[in-house]
N, CA, C and O atoms as CSV, one atom per row, in Angstrom:
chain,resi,resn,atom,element,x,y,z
A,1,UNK,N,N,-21.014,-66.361,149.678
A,1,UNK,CA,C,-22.069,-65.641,149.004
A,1,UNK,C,C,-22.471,-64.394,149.783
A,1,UNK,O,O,-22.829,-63.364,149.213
A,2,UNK,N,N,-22.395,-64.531,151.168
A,2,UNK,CA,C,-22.789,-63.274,152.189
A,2,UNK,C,C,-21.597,-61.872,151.531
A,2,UNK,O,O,-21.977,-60.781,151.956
A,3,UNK,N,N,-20.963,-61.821,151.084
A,3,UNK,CA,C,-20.017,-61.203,150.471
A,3,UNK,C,C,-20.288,-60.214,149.620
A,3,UNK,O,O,-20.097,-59.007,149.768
A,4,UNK,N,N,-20.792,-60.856,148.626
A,4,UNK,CA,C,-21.935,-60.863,147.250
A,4,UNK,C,C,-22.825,-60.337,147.230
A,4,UNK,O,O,-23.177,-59.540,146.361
A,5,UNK,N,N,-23.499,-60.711,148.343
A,5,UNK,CA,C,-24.830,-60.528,148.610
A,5,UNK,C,C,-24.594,-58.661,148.847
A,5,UNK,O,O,-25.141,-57.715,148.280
A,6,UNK,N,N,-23.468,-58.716,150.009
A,6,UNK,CA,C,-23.244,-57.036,150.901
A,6,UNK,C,C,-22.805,-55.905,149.621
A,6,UNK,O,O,-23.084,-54.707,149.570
A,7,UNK,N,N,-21.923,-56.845,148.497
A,7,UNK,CA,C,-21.866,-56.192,147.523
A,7,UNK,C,C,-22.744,-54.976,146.410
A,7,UNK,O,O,-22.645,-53.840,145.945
A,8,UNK,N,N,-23.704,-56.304,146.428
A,8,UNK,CA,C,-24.802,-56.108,145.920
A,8,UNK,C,C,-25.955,-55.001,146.275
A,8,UNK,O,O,-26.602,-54.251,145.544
A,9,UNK,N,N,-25.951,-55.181,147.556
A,9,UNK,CA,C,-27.035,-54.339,148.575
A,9,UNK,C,C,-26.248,-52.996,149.474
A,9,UNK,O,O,-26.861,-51.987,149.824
A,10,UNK,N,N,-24.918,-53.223,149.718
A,10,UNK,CA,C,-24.558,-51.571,150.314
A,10,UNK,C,C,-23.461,-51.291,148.950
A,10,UNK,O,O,-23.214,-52.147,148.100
A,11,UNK,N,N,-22.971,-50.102,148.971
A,11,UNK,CA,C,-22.000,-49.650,148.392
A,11,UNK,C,C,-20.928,-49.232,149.843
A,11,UNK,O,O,-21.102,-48.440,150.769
A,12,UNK,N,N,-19.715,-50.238,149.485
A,12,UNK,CA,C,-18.808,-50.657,150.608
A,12,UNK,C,C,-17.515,-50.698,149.776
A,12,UNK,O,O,-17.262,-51.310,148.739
A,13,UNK,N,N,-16.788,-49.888,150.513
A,13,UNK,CA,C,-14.960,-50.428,150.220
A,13,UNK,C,C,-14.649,-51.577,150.226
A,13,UNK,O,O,-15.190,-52.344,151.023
A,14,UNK,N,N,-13.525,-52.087,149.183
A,14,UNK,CA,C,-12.839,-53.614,149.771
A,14,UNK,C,C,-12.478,-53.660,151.276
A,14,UNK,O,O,-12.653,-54.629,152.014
A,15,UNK,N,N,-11.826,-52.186,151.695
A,15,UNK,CA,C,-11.295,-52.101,153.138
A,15,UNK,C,C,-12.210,-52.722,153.815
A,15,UNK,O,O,-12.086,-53.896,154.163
A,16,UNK,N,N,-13.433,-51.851,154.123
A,16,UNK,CA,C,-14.464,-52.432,155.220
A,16,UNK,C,C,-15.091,-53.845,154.869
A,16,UNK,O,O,-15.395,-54.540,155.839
A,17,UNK,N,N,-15.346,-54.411,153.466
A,17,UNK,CA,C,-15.717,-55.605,153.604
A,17,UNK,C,C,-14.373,-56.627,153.967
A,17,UNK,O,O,-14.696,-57.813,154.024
A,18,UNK,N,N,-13.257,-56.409,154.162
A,18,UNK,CA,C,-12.380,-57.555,154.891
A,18,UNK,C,C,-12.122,-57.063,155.809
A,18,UNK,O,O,-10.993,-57.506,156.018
A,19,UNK,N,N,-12.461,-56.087,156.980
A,19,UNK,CA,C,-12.796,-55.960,158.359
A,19,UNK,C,C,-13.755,-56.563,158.660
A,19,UNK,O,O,-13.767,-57.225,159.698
A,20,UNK,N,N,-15.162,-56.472,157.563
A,20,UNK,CA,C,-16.495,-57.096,158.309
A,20,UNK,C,C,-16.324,-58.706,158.124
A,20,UNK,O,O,-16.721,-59.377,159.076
A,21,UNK,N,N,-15.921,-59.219,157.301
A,21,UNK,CA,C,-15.698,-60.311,157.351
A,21,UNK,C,C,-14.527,-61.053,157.543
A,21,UNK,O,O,-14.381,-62.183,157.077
A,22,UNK,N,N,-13.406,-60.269,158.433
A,22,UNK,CA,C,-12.064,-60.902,158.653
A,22,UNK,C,C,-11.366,-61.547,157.797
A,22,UNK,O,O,-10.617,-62.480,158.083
A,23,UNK,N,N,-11.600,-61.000,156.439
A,23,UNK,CA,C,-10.802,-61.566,155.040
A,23,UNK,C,C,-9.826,-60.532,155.152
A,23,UNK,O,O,-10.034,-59.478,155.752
A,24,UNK,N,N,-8.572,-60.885,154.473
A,24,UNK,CA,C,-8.015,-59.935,153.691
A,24,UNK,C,C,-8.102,-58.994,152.680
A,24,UNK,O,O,-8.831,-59.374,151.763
A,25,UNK,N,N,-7.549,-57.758,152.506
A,25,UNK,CA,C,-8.245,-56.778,151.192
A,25,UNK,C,C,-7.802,-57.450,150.204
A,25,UNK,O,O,-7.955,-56.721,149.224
A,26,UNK,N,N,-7.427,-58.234,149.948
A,26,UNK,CA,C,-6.501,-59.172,148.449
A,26,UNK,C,C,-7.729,-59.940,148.094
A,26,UNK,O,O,-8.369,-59.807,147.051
A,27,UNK,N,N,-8.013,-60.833,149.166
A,27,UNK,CA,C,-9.086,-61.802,148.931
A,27,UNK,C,C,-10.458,-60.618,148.630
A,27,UNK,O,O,-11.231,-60.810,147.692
A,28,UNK,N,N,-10.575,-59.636,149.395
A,28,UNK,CA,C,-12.365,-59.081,149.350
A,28,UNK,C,C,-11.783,-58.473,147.910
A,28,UNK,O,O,-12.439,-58.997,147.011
A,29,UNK,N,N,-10.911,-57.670,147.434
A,29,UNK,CA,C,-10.952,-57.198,146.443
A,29,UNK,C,C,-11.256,-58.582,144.988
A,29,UNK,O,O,-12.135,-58.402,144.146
A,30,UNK,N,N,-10.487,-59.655,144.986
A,30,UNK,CA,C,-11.105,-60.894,144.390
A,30,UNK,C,C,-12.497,-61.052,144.189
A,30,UNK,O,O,-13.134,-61.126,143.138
A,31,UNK,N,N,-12.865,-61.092,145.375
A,31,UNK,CA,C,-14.409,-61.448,145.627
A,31,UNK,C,C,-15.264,-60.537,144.742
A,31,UNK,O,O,-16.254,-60.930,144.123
A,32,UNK,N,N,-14.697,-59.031,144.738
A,32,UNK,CA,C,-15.668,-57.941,144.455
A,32,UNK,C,C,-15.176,-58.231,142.898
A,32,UNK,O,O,-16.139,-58.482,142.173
A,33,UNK,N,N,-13.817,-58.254,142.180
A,33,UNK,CA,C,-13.849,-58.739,140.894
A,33,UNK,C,C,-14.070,-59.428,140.176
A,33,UNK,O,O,-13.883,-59.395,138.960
A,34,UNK,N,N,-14.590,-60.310,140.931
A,34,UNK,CA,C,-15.064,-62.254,140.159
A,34,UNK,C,C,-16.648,-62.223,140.887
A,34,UNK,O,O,-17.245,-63.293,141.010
A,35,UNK,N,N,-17.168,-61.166,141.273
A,35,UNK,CA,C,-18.808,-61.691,142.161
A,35,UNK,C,C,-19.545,-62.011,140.750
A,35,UNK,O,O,-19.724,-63.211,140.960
A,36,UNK,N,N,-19.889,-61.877,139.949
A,36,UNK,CA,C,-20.836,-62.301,138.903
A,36,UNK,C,C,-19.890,-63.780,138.396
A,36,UNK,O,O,-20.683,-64.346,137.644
A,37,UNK,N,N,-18.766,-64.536,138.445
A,37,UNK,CA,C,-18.287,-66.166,138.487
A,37,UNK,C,C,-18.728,-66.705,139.546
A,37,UNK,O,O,-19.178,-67.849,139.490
A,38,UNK,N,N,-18.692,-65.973,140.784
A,38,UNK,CA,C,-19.047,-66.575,142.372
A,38,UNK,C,C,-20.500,-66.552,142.061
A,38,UNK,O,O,-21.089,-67.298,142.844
A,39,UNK,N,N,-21.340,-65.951,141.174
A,39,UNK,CA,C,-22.600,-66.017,142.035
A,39,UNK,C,C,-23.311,-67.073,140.746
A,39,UNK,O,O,-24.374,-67.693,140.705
A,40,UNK,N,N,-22.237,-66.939,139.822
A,40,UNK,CA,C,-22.796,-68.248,138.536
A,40,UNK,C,C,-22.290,-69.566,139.118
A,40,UNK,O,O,-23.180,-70.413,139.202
A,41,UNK,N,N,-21.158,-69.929,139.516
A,41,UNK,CA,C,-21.025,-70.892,140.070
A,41,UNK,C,C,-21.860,-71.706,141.316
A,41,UNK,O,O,-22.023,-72.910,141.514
A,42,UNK,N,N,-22.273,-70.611,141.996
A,42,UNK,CA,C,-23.433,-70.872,143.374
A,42,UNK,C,C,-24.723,-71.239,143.309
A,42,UNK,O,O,-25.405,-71.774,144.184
A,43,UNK,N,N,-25.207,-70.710,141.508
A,43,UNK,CA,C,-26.214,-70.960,141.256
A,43,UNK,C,C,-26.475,-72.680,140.611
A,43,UNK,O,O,-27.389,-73.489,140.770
A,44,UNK,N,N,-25.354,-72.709,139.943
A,44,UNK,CA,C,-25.166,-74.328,139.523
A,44,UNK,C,C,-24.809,-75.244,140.592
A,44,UNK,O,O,-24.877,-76.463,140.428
A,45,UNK,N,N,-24.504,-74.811,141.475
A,45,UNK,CA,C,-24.101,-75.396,142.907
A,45,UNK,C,C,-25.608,-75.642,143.411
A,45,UNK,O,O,-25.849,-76.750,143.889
A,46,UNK,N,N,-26.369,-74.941,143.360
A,46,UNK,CA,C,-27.520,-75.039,143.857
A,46,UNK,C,C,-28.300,-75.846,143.032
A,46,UNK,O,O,-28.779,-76.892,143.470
A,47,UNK,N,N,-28.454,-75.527,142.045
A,47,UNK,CA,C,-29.295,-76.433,140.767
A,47,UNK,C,C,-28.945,-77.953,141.402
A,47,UNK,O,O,-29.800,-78.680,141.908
A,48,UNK,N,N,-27.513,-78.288,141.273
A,48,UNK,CA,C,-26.881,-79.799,141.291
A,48,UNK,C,C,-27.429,-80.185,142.551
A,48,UNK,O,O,-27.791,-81.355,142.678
A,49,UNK,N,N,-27.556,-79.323,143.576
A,49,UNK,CA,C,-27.866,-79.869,144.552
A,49,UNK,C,C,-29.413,-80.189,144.534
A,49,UNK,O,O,-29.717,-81.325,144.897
A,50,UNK,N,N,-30.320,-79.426,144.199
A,50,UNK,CA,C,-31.790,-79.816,144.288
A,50,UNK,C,C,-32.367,-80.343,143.480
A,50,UNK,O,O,-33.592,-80.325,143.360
A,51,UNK,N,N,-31.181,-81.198,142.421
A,51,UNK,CA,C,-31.749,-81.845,141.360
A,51,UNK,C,C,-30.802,-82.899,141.947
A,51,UNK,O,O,-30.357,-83.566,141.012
A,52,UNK,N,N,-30.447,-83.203,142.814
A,52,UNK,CA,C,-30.250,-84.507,143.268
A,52,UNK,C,C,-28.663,-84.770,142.872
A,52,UNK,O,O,-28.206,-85.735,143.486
A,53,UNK,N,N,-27.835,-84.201,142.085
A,53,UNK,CA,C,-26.462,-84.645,141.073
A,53,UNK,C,C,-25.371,-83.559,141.845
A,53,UNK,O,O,-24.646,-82.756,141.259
A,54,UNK,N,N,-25.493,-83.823,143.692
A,54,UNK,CA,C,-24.551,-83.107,144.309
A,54,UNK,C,C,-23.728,-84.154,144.234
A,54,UNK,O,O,-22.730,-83.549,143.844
A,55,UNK,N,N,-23.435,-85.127,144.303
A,55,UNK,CA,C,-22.263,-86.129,144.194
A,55,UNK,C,C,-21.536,-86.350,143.380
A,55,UNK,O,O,-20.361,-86.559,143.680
A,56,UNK,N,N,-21.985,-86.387,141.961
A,56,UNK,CA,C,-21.527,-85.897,140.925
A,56,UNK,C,C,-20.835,-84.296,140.498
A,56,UNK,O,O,-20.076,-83.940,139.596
A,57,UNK,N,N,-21.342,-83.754,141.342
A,57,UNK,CA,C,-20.602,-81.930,140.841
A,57,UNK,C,C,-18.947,-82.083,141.474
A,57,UNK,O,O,-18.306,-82.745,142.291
A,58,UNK,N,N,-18.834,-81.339,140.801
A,58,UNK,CA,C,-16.868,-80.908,141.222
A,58,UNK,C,C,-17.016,-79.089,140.841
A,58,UNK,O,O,-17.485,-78.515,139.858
A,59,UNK,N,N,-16.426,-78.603,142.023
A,59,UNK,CA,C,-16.343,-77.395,142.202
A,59,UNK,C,C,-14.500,-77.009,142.617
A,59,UNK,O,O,-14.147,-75.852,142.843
């Protein structure tokens, strides 16, 4: 999500976000094309978890 988040808040190359985070540009460029699936999925990730039905989730 820290990814997402840098997305969100600087305007950054794929280059420099897989230097800052020692990803590859394949993977940060992913990240930057799917961040609104990553950040819907994180949010139901979160729901399941504080509603008690983390054992039950499959991610």
């Amino acid at each position: 999500m820290e990814v997402v988040n840098v997305l969100d808040r600087e305007s950054v190359s794929v280059r420099h976000l897989a230097k800052r985070f020692n990803i590859g540009k394949t993977q940060a460029a992913e990240i930057a094309k799917n961040k609104e699936d990553i950040r819907s999925a994180s949010v139901v990730r979160n729901e399941q978890l504080y509603s008690g039905n983390a054992i039950n989730a499959k991610m």
